[in-house]
C-alpha positions as a Markdown table, in Angstrom:
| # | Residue | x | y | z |
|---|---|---|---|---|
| 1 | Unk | -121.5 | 14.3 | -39.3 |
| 2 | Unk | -118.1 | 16.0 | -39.3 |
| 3 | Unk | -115.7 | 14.7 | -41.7 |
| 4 | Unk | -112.9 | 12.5 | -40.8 |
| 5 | Unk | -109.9 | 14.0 | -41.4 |
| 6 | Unk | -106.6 | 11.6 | -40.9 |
| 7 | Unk | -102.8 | 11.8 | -40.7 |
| 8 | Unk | -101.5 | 11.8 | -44.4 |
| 9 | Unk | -99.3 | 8.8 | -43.1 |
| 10 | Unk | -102.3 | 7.1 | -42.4 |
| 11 | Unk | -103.7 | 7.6 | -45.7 |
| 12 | Unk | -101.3 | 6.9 | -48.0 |
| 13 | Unk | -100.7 | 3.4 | -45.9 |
| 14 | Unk | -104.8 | 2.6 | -46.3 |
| 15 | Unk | -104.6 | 3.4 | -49.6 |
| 16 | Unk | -101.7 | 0.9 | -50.0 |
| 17 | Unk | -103.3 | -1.9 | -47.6 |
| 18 | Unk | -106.4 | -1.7 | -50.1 |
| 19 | Unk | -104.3 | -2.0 | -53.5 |
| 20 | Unk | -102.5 | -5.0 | -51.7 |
| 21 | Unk | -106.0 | -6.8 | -51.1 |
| 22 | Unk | -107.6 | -5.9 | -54.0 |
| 23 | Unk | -104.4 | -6.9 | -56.4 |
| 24 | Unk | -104.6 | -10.3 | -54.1 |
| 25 | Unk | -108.4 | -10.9 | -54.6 |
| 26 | Unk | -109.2 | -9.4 | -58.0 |
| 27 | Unk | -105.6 | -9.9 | -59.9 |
| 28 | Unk | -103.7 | -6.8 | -60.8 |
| 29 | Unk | -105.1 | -6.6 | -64.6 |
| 30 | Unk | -108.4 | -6.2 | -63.1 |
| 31 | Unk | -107.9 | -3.9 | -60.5 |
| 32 | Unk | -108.4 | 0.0 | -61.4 |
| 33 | Unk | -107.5 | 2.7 | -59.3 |
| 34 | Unk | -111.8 | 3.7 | -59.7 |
| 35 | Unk | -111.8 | 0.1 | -57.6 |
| 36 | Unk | -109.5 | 1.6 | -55.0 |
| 37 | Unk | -111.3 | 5.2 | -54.9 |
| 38 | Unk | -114.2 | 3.4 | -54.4 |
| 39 | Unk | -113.6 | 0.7 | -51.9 |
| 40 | Unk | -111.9 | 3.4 | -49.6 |
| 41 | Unk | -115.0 | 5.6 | -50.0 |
| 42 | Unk | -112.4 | 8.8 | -51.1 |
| 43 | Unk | -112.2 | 11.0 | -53.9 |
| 44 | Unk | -110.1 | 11.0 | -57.0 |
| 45 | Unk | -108.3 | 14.1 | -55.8 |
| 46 | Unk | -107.3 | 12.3 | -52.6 |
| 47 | Unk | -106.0 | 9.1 | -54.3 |
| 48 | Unk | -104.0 | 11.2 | -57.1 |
| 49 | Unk | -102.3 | 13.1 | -54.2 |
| 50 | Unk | -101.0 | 10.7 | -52.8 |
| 51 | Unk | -100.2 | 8.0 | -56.3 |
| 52 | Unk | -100.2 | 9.0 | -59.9 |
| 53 | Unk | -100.7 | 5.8 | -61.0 |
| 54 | Unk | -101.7 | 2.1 | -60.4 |
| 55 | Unk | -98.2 | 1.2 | -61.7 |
| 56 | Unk | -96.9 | 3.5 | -58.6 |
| 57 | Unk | -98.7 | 1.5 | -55.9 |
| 58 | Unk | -97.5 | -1.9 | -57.2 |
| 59 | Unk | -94.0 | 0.4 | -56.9 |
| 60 | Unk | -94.7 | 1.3 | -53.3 |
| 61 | Unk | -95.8 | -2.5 | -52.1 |
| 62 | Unk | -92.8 | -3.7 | -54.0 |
| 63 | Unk | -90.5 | -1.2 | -51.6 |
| 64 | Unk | -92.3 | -2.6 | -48.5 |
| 65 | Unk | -91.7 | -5.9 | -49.3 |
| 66 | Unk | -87.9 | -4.9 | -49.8 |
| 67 | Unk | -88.1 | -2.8 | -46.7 |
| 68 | Unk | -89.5 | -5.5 | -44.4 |
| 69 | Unk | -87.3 | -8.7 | -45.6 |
| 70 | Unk | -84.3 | -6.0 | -44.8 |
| 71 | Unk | -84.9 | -5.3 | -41.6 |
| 72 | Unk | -85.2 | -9.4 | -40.9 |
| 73 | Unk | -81.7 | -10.0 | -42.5 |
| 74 | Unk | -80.2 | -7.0 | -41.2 |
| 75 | Unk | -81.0 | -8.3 | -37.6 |
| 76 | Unk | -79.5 | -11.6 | -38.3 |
| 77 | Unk | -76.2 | -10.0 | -39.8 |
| 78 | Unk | -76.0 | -7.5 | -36.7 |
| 79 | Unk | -76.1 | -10.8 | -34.4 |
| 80 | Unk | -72.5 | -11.2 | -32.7 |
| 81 | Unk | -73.3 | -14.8 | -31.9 |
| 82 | Unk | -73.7 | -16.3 | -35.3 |
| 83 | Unk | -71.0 | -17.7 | -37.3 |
| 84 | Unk | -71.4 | -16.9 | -41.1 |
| 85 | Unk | -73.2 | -20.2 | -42.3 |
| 86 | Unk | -75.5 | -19.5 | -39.7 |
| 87 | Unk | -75.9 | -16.0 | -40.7 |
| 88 | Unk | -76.7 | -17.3 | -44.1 |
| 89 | Unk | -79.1 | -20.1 | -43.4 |
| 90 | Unk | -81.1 | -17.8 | -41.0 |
| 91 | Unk | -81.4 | -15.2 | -44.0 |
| 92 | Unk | -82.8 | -17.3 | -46.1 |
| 93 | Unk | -85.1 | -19.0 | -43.1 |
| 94 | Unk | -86.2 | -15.1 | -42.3 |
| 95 | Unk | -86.9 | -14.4 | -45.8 |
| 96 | Unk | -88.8 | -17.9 | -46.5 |
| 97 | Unk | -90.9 | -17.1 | -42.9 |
| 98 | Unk | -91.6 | -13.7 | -43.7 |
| 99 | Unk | -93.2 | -15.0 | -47.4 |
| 100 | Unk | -95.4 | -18.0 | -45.5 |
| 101 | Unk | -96.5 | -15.3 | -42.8 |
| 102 | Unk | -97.5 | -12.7 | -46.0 |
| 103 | Unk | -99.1 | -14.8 | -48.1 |
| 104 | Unk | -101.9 | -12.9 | -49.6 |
| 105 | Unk | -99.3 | -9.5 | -49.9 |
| 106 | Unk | -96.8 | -12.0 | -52.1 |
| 107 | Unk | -99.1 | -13.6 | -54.1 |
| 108 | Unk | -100.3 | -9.9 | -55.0 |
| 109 | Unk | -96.8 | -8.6 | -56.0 |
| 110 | Unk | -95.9 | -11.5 | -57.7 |
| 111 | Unk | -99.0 | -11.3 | -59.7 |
| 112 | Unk | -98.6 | -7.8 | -60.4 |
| 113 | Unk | -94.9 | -7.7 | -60.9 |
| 114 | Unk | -94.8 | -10.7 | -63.0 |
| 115 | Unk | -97.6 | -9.3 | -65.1 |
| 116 | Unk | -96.0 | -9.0 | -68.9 |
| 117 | Unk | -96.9 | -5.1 | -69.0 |
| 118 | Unk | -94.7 | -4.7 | -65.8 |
| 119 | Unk | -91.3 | -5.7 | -67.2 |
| 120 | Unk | -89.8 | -2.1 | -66.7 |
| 121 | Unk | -91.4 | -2.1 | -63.0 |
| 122 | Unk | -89.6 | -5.7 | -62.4 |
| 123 | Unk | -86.9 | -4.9 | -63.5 |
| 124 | Unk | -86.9 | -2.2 | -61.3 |
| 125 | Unk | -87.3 | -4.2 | -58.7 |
| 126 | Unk | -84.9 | -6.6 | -59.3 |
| 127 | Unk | -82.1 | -4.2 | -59.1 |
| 128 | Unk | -83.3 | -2.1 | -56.0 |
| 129 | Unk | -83.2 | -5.8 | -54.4 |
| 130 | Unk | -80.0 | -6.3 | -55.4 |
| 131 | Unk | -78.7 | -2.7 | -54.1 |
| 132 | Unk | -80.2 | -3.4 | -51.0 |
| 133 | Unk | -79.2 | -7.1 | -49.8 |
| 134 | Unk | -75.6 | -7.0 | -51.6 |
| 135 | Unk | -74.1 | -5.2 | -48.8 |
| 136 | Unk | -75.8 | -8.0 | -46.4 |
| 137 | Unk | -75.0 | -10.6 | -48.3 |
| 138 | Unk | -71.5 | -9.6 | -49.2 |
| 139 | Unk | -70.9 | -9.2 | -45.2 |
| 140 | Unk | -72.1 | -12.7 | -44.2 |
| 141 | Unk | -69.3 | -13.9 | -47.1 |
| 142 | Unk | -66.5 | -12.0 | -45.6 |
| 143 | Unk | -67.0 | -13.2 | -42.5 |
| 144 | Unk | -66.9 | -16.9 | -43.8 |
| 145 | Unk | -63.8 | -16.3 | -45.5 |
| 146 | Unk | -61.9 | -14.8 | -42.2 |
| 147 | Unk | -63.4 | -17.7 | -40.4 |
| 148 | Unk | -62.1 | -20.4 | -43.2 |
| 149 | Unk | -65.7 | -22.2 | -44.6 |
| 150 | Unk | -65.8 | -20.0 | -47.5 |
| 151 | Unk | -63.7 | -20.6 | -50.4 |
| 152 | Unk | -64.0 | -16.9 | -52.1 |
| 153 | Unk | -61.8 | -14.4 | -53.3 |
| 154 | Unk | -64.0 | -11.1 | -53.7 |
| 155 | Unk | -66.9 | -11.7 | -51.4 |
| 156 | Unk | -68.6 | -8.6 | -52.9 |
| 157 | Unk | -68.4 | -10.0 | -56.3 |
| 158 | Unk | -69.6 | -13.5 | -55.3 |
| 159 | Unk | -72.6 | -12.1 | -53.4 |
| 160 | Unk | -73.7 | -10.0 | -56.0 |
| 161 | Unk | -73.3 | -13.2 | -58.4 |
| 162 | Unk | -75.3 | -15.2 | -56.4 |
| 163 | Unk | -78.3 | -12.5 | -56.5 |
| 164 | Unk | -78.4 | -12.4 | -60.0 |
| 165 | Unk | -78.5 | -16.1 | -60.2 |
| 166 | Unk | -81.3 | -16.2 | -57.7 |
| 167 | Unk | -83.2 | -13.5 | -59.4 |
| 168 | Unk | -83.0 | -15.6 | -62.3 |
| 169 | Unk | -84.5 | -18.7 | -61.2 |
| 170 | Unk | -87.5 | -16.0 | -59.3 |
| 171 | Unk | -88.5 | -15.2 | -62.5 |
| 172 | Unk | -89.5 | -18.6 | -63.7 |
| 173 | Unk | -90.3 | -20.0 | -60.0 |
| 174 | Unk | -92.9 | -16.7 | -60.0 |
| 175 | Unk | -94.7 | -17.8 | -63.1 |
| 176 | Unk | -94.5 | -21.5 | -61.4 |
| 177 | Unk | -96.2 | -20.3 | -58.2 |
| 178 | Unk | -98.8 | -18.7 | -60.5 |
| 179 | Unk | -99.7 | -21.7 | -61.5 |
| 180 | Unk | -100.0 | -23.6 | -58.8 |
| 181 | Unk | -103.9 | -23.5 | -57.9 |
| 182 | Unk | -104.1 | -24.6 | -61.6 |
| 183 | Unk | -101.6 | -27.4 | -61.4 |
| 184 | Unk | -100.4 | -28.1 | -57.8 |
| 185 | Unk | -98.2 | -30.6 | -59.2 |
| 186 | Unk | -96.0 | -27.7 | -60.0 |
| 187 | Unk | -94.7 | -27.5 | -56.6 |
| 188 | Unk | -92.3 | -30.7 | -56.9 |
| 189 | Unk | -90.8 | -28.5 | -60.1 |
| 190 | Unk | -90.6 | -25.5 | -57.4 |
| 191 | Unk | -89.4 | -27.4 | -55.0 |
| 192 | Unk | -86.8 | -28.9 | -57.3 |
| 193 | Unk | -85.6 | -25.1 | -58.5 |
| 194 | Unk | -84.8 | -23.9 | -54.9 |
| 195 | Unk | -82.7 | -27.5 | -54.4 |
| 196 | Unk | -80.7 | -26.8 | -57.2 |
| 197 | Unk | -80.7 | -23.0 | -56.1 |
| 198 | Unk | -79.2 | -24.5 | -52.7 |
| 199 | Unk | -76.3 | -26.9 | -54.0 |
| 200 | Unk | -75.0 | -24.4 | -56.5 |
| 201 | Unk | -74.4 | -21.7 | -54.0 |
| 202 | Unk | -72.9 | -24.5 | -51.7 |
| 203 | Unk | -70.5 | -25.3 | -54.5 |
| 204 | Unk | -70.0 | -21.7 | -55.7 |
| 205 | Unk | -69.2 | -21.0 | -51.7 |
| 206 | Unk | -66.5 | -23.9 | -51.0 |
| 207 | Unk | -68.5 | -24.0 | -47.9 |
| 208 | Unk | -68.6 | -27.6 | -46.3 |
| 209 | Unk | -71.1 | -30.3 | -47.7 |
| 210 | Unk | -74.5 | -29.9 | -46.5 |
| 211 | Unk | -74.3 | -27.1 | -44.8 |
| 212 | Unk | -75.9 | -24.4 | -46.7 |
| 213 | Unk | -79.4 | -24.4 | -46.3 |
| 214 | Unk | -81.3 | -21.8 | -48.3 |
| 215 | Unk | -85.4 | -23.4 | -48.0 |
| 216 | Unk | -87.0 | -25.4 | -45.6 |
| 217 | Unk | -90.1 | -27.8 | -46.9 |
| 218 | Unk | -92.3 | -26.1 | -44.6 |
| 219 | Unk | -92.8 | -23.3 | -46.4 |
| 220 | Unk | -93.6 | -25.2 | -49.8 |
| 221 | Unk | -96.5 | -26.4 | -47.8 |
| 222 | Unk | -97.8 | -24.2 | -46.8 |
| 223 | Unk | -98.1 | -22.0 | -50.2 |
| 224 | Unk | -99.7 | -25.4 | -51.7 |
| 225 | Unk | -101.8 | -25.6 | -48.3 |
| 226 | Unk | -102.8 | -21.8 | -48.7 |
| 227 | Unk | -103.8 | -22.0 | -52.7 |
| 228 | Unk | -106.0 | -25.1 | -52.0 |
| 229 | Unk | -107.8 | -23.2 | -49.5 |
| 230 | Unk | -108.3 | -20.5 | -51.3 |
| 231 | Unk | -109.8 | -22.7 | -54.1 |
């Protein structure tokens, strides 16, 4: 039988699809890349030329999550009929949507990026995310301050404020969602975080009362409805 020979494209994206389900399924600590190699059916030499490292996949998912949630908010900031708190609460709704709709691929990253021997890969990420939505971010602000429902003096500044904050409260919401098919009572405390999360940007903003909305219930539910099915 001739051997198959595909698109290096191709490759490295199966490769990646694989880590993704075998992070999700087996945990990142128990994953190799010989559990990779294997599942795929390819040879060491093929893996290695494409990743040097297990740590480098979790790298390469954590860009495609980036990448994807981008191209979400970039659509929303791009959209001429949207005031600026409208902008904002459809970021966050795109962002929250795309999570519930990739359940299985966020579980996996968080699990691997949240993973103690990760911290310099976190890290990473945490500033690549910041790089890349500050500019969005900082663009939905300035349009609320020309249009008078944002109380700011350097949207730029604030934006990247409020992405370090939120960063902040991911890292111990991550190790919350963790936890969750252990203690599903944990997603009240979740819930609670992202409230919080929600009022204090409202208040940092001067934007009107109530009008900021930055998570939608839905989405708690179904996290807790995926993790007790997957009991």
């Amino acid at each position: 039988m001739a051997r198959i020979v595909k698109k290096a494209s191709e490759r490295h994206n199966e490769i990646l699809q694989k880590a993704q389900e075998l992070f999700y399924k087996n945990g990142y600590n128990k994953t190799s890349v010989n559990m990779v190699i294997e599942a795929l059916g390819i040879s060491k030499g093929a893996f290695y030329h494409y990743f040097k490292s297990k740590e480098e996949l979790l790298d390469c998912l954590s860009e495609e999550l980036t990448k994807n949630i981008k191209h979400k908010i970039e659509a929303v900031i791009n959209d001429p009929n949207l005031n600026a708190i409208e902008k904002l609460n459809k970021m966050y709704y795109e962002s929250g949507s795309y999570k519930v709709e990739n359940i299985e691929f966020i579980m996996a990253i968080t699990d691997a990026l949240y993973n103690e021997d990760n911290l310099l890969l976190r890290h990473k990420f945490h500033n690549k995310s910041t790089e890349d939505f500050l500019p969005l971010m900082a663009a939905i602000f300035q349009q609320g301050k020309e249009e008078g429902v944002f109380e700011i003096d350097n949207p730029v500044i604030m934006a990247r404020t409020i992405l370090l904050f939120g960063m902040s409260i991911a890292e111990y919401n991550a190790k919350l969602l963790l936890q969750l098919n252990e203690y599903p009572e944990k997603l009240n405390e979740l819930y609670d975080h992202f409230y919080i999360y929600q009022s204090s940007v409202e208040r940092m903003l001067g934007a009107p009362k109530d009008s900021v909305i930055a998570f939608d219930k839905k989405f708690f539910a179904a996290f807790g409805k995926f993790l007790k099915d997957s009991k």
